[in-house]
Structure formats: C-alpha cells, structure tokens
N, C-alpha and C positions, 0 to 999 in steps of 0.2 A: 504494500500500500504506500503512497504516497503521502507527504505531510511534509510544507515547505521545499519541496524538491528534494527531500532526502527518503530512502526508500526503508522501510520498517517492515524487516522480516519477521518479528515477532506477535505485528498486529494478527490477529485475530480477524476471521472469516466472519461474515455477520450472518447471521441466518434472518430470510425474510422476515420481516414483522408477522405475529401470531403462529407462524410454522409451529416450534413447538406446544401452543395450546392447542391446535388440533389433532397435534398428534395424542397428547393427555384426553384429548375430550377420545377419539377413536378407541386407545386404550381401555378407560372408564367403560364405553358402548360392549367393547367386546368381554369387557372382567363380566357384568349386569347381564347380557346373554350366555354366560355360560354358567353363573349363579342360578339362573331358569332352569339350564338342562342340569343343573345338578338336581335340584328340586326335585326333576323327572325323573334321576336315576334314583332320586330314593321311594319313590314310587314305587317304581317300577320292585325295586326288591322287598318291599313288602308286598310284592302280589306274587313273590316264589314262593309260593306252599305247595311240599309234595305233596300227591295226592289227590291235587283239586282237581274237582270232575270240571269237565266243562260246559258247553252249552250246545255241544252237540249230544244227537240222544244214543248215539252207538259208542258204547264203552270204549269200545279200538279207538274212536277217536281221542280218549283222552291224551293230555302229555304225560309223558313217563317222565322219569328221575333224571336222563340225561338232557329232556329240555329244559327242565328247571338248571341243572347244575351249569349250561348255556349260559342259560338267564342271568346267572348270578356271576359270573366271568364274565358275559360281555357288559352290565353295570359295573363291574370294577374295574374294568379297561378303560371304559367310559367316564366313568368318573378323576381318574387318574389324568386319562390326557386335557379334561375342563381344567384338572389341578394345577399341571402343568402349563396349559395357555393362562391361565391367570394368574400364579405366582410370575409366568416370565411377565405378563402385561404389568403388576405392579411392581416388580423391579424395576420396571423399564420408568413407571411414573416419577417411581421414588428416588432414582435418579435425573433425570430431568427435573423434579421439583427441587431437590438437596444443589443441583447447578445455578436454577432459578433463582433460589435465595441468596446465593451470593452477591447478586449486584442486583441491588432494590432499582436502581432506574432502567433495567431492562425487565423487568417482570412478568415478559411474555415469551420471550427468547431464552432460549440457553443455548449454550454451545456444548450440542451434543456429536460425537465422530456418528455421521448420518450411516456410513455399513455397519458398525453395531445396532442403530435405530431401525435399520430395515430389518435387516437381520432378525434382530427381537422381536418386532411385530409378524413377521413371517413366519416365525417361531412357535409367535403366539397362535396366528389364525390357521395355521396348519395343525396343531394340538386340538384348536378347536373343529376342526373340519373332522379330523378323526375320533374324535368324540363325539361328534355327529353320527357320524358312520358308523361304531360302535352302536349308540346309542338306538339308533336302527334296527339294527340288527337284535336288538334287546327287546324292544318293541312287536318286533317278527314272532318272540319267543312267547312273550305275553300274550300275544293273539292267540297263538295255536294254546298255550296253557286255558283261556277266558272261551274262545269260539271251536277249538278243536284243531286238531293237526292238517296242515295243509293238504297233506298225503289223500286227505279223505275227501277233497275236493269241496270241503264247505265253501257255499257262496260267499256267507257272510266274511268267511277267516281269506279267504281268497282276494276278494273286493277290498278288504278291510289292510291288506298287507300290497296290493297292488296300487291303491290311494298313498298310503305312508312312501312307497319306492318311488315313484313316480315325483311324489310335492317335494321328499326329501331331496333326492339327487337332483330335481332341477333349482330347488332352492341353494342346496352346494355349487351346483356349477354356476349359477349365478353370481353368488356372493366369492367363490375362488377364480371366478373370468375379471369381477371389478375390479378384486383385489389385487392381481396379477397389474391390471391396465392399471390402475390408481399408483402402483410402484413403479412401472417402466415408463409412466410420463409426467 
C-alpha cells in the first residue's frame, strides 16, 4: 500500500465493508438449521422401539431388530456430522468475533486469512449436507418401522419415502449448487 509515496508492506488487506458480518450472520443460519435437525434426530430415536408393530396389517411386514438397530446408527451418524458443522461454524464465529474486538473502529471487519474462512464454512455445510443425508436415511427406517417394510410394497410407506427422497435430495442439490456458486464468485 501506499502512504506519502513510500510503500508499506506491512499494511494490512482490508476486507470489504460488512464481509465478515455476513459471513457471522451465514454461520448463525447454518448452526439454527442444524439445531432443527438435531431436534429431528432425537425424535427420531425415540421412535426405535423393538418390536413395534406397524400399520401395516401383515405381520411380515413389520421391522425386525436390524431396522431399528439402522435406525439408531444412522441418528448417531447424523447427529454427529450437525455436531461437527456447528462446532466448526462456531469456531469459525468465535474467531472472527475475538478479531472483531480488537479494533472497536472496525466493528464489522476483521481480518480473517479468507482459505481458512472458506475452508471452514465448506467444512461446515458439507457436515451438514451429510447429516442430511444420514438423516434421510433415518427417516426411511422410521417409515418402514410406523407404515411397514418397503419390501411389502405398502402405498403408504412407499409414497411416504419417495416424497422424503425426492424434496430431500432436490433440496440438497439446491442448497450444495448455491453454495458451490456463492464460493467461486
């Protein structure tokens, strides 16, 4: 940078006005959506009761022990990866705010090295994508445990897991197409 004509290698990059509180406020968005689907997963495992009949009336269709014991591994997997997208999103805040406070007349900015800031949020929203996907697949199990095994061709558990595949993955490929283009431009 320049100043008086003499060049200053040590100044400091500025980052746009507000960059870093967008990125806080993103972070925030994405810790509160995966707070949600934790919610979900613990739903979800208090509806693993072996044993439970279901709602179809042919006994064959109920779940056995191995789709509950599913059930319960793909909740912990799921759970796991929400844990890890939002512990990385709040380190990521917590350092960005602990930079923030340093210099009270910049209170929007901090100077954070932007490939760790990508990095971490990509971090993040891929922990979270996979705990979607987990989380899916949890849901799949619930069904057949609630409506009966796929296998048995129920409408309802059929319609009911093909709605879920369908809104989920085109909601993923949504939210991992913006997120992709929101980083490479």
């Amino acid at each position: 940078m320049e100043r008086s004509g003499h060049f200053s290698p040590q100044a400091p990059r500025r980052a746009p006005p507000g960059s870093t509180s967008v990125h806080v406020t993103a972070l925030d968005g994405l810790v509160n959506v995966n707070s949600l689907f934790t919610i979900a997963v613990f739903v979800g495992l208090s509806l693993a009761v072996p044993g439970q009949r279901s709602l179809e009336e042919r006994s064959a269709c109920d779940a056995g022990i191995d789709v509950v014991r599913k059930l319960l591994v793909f909740e912990v997997v799921s759970f796991s990866f929400f844990l890890f997208s939002s512990l990385v999103a709040q380190g990521l805040k917590l350092a960005i705010n602990l930079l923030n406070s340093r210099d009270a007349d910049d209170g929007f900015r901090a100077h954070v090295n932007s490939r760790v800031l990508r990095g971490g949020m990509m971090g993040s929203a891929a922990g979270s994508v996979m705990g979607c996907l987990f989380l899916m697949l949890s849901m799949v199990d619930v069904i057949q445990i609630r409506l009966g095994l796929l296998s048995c061709g129920s409408r309802s558990a059929v319609g009911a897991v093909a709605a879920l595949v369908v809104l989920v993955t085109s909601g993923l490929l949504l939210y991992v197409s913006t997120a992709v283009y929101a980083f490479l431009h």
